[in-house]
C-alpha positions as CSV (number, residue, x, y, z in Angstrom):
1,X,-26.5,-0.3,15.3
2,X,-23.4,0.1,13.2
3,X,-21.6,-2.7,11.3
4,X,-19.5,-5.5,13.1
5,X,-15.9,-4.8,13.5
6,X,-13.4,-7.2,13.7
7,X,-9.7,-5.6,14.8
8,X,-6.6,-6.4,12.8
9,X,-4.2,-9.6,13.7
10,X,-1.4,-9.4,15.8
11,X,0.9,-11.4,16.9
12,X,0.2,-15.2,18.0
13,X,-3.1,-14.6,16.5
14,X,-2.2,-13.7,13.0
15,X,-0.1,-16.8,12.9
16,X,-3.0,-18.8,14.5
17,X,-5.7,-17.7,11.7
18,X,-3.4,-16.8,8.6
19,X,-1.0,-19.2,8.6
20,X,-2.1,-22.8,6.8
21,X,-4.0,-24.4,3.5
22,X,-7.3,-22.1,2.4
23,X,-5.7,-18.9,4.1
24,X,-5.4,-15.2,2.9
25,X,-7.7,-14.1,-0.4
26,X,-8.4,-16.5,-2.9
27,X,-6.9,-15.8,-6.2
28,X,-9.1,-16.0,-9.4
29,X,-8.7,-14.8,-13.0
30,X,-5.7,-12.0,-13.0
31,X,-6.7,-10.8,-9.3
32,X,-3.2,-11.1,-7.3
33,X,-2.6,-7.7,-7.6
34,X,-5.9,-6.3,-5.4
35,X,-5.4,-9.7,-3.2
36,X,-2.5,-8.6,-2.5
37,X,-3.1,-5.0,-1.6
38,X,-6.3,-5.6,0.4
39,X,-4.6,-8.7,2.6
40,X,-1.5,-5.8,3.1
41,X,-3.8,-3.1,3.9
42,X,-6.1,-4.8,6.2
43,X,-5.1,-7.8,7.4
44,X,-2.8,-6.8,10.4
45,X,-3.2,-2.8,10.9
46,X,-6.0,-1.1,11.0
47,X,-4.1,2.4,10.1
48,X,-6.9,2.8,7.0
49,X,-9.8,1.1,9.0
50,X,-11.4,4.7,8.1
51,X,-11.9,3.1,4.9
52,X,-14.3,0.6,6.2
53,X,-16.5,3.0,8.4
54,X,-16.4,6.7,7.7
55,X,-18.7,8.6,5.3
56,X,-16.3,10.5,3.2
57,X,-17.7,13.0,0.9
58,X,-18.1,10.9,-2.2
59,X,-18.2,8.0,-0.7
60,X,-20.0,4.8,-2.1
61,X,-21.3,2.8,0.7
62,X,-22.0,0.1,-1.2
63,X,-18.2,-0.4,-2.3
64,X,-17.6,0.4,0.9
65,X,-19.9,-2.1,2.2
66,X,-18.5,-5.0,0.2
67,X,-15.0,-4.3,1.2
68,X,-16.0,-4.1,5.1
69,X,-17.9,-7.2,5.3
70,X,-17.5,-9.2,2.4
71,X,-13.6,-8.6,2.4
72,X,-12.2,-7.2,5.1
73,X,-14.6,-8.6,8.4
74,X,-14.0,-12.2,7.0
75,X,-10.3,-12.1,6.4
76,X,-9.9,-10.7,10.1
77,X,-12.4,-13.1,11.7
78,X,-11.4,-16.8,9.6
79,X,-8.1,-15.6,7.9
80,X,-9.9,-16.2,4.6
81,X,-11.9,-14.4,1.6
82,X,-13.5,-16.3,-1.1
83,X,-12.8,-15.2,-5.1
84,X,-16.5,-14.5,-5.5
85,X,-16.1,-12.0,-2.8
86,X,-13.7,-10.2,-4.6
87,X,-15.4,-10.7,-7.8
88,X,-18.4,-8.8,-5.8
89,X,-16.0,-5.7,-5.6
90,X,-14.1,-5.9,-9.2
91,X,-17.7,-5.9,-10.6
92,X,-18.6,-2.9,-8.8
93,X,-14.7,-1.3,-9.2
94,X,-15.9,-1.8,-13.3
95,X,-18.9,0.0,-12.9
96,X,-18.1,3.1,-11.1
97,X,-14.6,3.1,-13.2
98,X,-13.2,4.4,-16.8
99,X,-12.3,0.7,-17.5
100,X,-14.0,-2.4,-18.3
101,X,-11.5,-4.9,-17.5
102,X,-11.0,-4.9,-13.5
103,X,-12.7,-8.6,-13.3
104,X,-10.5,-10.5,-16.0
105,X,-7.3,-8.5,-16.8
106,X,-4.2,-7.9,-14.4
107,X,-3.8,-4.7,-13.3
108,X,-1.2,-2.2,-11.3
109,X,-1.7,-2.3,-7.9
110,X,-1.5,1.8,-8.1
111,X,-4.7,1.7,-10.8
112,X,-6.6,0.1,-8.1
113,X,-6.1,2.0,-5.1
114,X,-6.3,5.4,-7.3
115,X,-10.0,4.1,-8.6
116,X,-10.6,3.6,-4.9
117,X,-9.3,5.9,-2.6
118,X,-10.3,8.6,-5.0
119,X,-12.8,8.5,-7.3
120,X,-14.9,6.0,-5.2
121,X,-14.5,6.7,-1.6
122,X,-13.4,10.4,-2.3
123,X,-10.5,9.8,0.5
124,X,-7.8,13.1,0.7
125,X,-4.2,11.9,-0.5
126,X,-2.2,10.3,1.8
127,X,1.4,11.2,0.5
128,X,3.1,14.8,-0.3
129,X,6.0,14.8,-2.0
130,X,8.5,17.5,-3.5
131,X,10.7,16.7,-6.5
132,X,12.4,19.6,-7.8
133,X,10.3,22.2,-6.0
134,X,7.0,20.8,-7.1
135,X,4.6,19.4,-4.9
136,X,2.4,16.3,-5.6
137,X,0.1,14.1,-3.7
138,X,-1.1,10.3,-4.1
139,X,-2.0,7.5,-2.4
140,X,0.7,5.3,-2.6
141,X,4.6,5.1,-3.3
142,X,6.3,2.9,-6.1
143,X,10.1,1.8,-6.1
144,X,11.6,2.7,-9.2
145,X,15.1,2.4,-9.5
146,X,18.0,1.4,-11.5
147,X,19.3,-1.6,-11.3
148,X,21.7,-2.2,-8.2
149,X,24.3,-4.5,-8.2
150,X,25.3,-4.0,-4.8
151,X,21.7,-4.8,-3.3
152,X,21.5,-8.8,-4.4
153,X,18.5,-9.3,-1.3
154,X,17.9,-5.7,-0.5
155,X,15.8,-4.4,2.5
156,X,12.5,-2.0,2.4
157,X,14.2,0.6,4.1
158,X,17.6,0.3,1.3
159,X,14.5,0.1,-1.9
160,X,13.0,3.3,-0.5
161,X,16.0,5.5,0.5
162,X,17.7,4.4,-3.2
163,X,14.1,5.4,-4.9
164,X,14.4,8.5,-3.5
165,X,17.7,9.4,-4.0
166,X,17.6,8.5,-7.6
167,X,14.0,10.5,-8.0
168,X,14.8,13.3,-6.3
169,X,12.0,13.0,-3.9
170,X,11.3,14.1,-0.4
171,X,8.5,14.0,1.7
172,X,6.9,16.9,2.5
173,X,5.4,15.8,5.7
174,X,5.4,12.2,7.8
175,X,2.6,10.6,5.9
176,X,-0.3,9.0,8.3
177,X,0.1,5.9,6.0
178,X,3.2,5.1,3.8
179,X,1.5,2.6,1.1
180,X,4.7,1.6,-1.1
181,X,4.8,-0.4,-3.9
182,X,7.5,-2.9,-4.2
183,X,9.7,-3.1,-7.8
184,X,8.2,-5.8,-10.3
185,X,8.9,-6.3,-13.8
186,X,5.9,-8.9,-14.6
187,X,6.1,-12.6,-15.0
188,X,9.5,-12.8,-17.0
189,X,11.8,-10.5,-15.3
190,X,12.0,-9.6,-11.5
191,X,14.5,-7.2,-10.5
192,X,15.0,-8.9,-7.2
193,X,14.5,-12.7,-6.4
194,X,13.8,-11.7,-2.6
195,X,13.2,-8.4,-0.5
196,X,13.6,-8.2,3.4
197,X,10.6,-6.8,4.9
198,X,11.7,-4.0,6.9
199,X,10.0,-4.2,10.1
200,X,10.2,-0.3,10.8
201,X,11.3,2.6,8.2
202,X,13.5,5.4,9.0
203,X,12.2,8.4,6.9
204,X,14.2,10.8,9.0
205,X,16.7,11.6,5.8
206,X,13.6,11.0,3.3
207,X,12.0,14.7,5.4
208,X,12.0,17.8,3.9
209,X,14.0,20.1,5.7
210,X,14.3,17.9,8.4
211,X,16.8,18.7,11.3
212,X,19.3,16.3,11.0
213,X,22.9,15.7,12.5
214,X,26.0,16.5,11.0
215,X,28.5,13.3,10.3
216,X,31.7,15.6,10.6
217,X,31.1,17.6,13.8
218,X,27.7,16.1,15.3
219,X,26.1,19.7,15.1
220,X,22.8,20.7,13.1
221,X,23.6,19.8,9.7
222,X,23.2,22.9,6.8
223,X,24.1,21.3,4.1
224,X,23.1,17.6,2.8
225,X,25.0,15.5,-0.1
226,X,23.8,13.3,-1.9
């Protein structure tokens, strides 16, 4: 018999068991940035439930173990995850990783899903992107961008579709999971106060040589501007 599984939240339910005092993952010692990345992850899609269940080629079940039911089965099933939980994993995440500091020091959230996705579960990139003819793959997207005068409480959708623009990026192909990392400047500087969740994201101008409509005529477009 396999191990439990408890589907994601949705909709009255997610309010029901997330929302209140002693809900989400408990922070402790410089951990908001995987909190934050698991509870995003897992909490209310199960589009990377693969993570929890399937033998990938270098994959170390008892990582994967922790993060399933230590992690991942509780926050679906009471809406909370206790810090030593966590501390379980970021021991582990020090072990199997180049760095010593995963249970005390703050990290990027792109540090942690690398050292995961890759190196301990041995997952296949989820993203492809071109920049100036070159092709390169990762895990996960993050915003950078200029600052914006114009966007005061911008959207997802306006944060990706700038990034790009400014980057020179395009997707090569729709992604099965578009992880993006939001813009953050540390504790003294934010670049936005607020950001709009986007509900939905349009990558239809963020395809490569995607068929898309002309604004003049309506036709299939041939050329794009920037």
């Amino acid at each position: 018999e396999g191990p439990e599984r408890f589907p994601p939240l949705r909709n009255e339910a997610a309010v029901r068991v997330l929302q209140g005092p002693m809900k989400g993952i408990q922070g402790h010692c410089n951990s908001c940035y995987m909190d934050a990345a698991l509870f995003s992850l897992f909490s209310c899609t199960s589009v990377l439930d693969s993570m929890l269940f399937m033998p990938f080629p270098l994959c170390d079940r008892n990582v994967q173990g922790i993060l399933r039911d230590e992690i991942v089965s509780p926050l679906r099933r009471t809406g909370f995850v206790r810090a030593s939980s966590m501390m379980h994993l970021r021991e582990q995440l020090t072990d199997k990783g180049q760095c010593s500091s995963f249970t005390n020091a703050e990290k990027d959230p792109e540090e942690f899903l690398n050292l995961l996705m890759q190196q301990i579960l041995g997952i296949e990139p989820l993203l492809k992107l071109q920049s100036g003819g070159q092709e390169q793959e990762c895990y996960c997207y993050q915003i950078f961008m200029d600052k914006q005068e114009d966007l005061v409480v911008p959207d997802v959708q306006q944060l990706v579709e700038h990034s790009f623009l400014s980057s020179d990026l395009k997707l090569v192909e729709i992604p099965s999971c578009f992880i993006i990392q939001m813009p953050r400047f540390g504790k003294e500087y934010k670049m936005f106060s607020k950001i709009i969740p986007s509900l939905e994201l349009d990558i239809t101008d963020l395809l490569l040589d995607s068929p898309r409509e002309c604004c003049l005529c309506g036709d299939v477009a041939t050329l794009e501007c920037s």
